[in-house]
C-alpha positions in Angstrom: -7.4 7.4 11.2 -6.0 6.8 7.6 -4.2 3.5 7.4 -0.2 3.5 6.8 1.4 1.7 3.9 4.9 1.7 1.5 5.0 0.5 -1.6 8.7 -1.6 -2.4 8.6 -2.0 -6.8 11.2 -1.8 -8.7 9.5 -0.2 -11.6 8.5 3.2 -10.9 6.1 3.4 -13.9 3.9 0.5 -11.6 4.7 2.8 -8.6 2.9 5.6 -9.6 -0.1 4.2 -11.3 -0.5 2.3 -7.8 -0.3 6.0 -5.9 -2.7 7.4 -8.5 -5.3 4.6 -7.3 -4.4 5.8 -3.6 -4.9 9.7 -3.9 -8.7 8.7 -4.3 -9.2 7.4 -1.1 -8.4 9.3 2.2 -8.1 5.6 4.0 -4.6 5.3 3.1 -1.6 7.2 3.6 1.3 6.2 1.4 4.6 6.8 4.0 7.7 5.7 1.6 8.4 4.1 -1.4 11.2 1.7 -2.3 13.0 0.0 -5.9 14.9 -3.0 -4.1 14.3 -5.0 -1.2 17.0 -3.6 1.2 15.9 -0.5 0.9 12.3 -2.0 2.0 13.9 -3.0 4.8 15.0 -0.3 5.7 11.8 1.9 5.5 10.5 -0.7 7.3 12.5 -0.1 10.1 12.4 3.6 9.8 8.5 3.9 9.6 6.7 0.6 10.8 3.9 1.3 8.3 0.7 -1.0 8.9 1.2 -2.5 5.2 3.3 -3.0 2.9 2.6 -3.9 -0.6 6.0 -5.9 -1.8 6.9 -7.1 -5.4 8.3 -10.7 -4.8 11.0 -9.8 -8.3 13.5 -7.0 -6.5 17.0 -6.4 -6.6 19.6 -7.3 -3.6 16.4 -8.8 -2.0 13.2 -10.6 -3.1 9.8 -10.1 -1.7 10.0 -13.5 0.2 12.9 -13.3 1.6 12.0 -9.7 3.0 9.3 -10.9 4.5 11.6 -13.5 6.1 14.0 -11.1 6.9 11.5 -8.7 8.3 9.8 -11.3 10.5 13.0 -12.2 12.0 13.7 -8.8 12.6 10.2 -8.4 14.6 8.9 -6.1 12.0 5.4 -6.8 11.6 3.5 -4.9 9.0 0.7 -7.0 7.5 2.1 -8.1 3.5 0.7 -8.0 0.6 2.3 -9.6 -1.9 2.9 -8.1 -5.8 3.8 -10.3 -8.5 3.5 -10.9 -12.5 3.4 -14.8 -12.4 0.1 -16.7 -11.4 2.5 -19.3 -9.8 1.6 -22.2 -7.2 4.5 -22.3 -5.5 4.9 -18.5 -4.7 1.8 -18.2 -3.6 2.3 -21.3 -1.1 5.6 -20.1 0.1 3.4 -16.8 0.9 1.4 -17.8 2.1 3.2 -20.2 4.5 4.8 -17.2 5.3 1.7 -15.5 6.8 1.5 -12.6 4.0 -2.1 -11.4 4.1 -2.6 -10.3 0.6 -1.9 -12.0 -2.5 -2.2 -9.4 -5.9 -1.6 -10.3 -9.5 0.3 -7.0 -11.3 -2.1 -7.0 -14.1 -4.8 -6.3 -12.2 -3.9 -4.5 -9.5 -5.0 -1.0 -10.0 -8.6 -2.5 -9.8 -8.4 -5.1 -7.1 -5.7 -2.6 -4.7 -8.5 -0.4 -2.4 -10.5 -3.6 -2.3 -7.4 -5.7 -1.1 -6.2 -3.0 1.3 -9.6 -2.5 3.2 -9.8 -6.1 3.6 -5.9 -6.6 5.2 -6.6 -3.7 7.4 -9.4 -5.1 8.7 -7.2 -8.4 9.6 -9.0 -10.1 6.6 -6.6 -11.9 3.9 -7.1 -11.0 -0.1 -6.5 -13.3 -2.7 -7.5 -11.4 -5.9 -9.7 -12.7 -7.8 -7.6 -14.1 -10.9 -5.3 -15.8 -8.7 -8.5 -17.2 -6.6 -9.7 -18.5 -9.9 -6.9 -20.2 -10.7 -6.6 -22.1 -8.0 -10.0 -23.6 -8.0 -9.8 -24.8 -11.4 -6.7 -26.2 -10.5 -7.8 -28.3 -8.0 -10.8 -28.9 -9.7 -9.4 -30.2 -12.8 -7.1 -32.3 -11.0 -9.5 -35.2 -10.2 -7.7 -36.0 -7.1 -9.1 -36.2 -3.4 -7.9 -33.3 -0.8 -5.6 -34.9 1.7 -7.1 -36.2 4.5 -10.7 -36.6 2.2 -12.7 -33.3 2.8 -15.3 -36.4 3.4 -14.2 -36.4 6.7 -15.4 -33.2 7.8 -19.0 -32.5 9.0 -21.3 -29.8 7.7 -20.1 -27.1 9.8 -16.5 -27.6 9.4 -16.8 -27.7 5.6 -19.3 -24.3 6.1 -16.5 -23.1 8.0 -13.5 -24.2 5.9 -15.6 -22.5 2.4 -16.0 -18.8 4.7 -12.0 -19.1 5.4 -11.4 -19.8 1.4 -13.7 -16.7 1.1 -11.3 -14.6 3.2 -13.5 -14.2 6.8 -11.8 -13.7 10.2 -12.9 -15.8 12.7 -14.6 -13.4 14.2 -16.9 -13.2 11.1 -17.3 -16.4 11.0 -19.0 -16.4 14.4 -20.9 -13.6 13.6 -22.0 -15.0 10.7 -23.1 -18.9 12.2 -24.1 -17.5 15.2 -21.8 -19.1 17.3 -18.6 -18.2 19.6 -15.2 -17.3 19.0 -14.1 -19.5 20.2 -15.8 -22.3 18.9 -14.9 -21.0 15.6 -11.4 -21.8 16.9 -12.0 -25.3 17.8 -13.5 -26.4 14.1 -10.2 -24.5 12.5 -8.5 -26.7 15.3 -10.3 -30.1 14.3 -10.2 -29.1 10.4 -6.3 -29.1 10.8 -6.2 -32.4 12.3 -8.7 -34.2 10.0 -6.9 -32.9 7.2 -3.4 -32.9 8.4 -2.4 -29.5 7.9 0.5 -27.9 10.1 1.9 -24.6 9.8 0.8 -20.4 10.1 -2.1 -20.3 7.5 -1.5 -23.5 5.8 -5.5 -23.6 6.6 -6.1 -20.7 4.1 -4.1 -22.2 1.7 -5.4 -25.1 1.4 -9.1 -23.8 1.6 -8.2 -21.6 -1.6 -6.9 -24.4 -3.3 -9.5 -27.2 -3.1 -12.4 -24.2 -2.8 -13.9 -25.4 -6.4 -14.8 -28.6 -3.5 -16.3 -27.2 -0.9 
């Protein structure tokens, strides 16, 4: 069964080089298209697609506050994020947001299938550039991660470098060999040894310090 998405851009040129990436693969059915936010909203409503991909730069209403907007609504499509600028702060506000996907523009015909099968697999995408960026970043900064990432054992640092690279939980237990829901506890114990609070303010932070892990 092919996954459902709509596309919300207010440049059709980007539009349709984004469809022509989608007509080779038979995963993904493309259900609407929209050029400002409100009008994303409203598809939203209309056709509860699985995902949508959402430019964050869109007349009447930005990409952010859609999601807002949809979330409060209980519209709940996973998000993927479209954007021009490899900026820190949108892609915390994003992700604090619990978008699942996080593409740069000018790479996005390239990194799009790869990004969608992960988000419909309940995985989160961060494309590579953006990925990049952060580690040298945080790498460059010469500063310690909150909380000291010294303060975390082995596994929980294992376990905190698989969520930077994107893994459920579930794969994460696969992977270790351990339980769900021991997979849950470490997340559990990471957030409290590193003081982090919030819907994946975990992933976040694993992307950003990931050049330490």
């Amino acid at each position: 069964m092919s996954t459902s998405l709509i596309i919300a851009d207010d440049h059709p040129i980007f539009r349709r080089g984004l469809t022509q990436v989608l007509k080779d693969t038979e995963e993904f059915r493309l259900v609407g298209e929209a050029d400002n936010g409100l009008q994303a909203l409203e598809l939203l409503d209309s056709v509860h697609p699985d995902i949508a991909l959402v430019d964050i730069n869109m007349p009447l209403m930005d990409g952010l506050q859609l999601v807002r907007t949809a979330r409060a609504r209980s519209l709940s499509p996973a998000f993927v994020i479209l954007t021009m600028f490899k900026d820190d702060e949108y892609f915390r506000e994003a992700m604090e947001l619990g978008v699942m996907g996080y593409l740069l523009k000018d790479s996005a015909a390239s990194d799009l299938v790869e990004c969608l099968r992960a988000v419909a697999r309940g995985r989160h995408y961060i494309c590579p550039a953006m990925s990049e960026l952060l580690v040298l970043r945080s790498s460059g900064s010469g500063k310690e991660a909150p909380g000291t990432l010294a303060h975390l054992s082995p596994t929980e640092r294992r376990v905190l470098r698989m969520i930077a690279d994107g893994k459920t939980s579930k794969e994460i237990a696969d992977e270790l060999s351990i339980s769900f829901h021991t997979v849950n506890n470490h997340r559990a114990h990471i957030c409290e040894k590193l003081h982090l609070e919030g819907p994946n303010r975990l992933l976040q932070f694993a992307m950003e310090h990931k050049g330490m892990l």
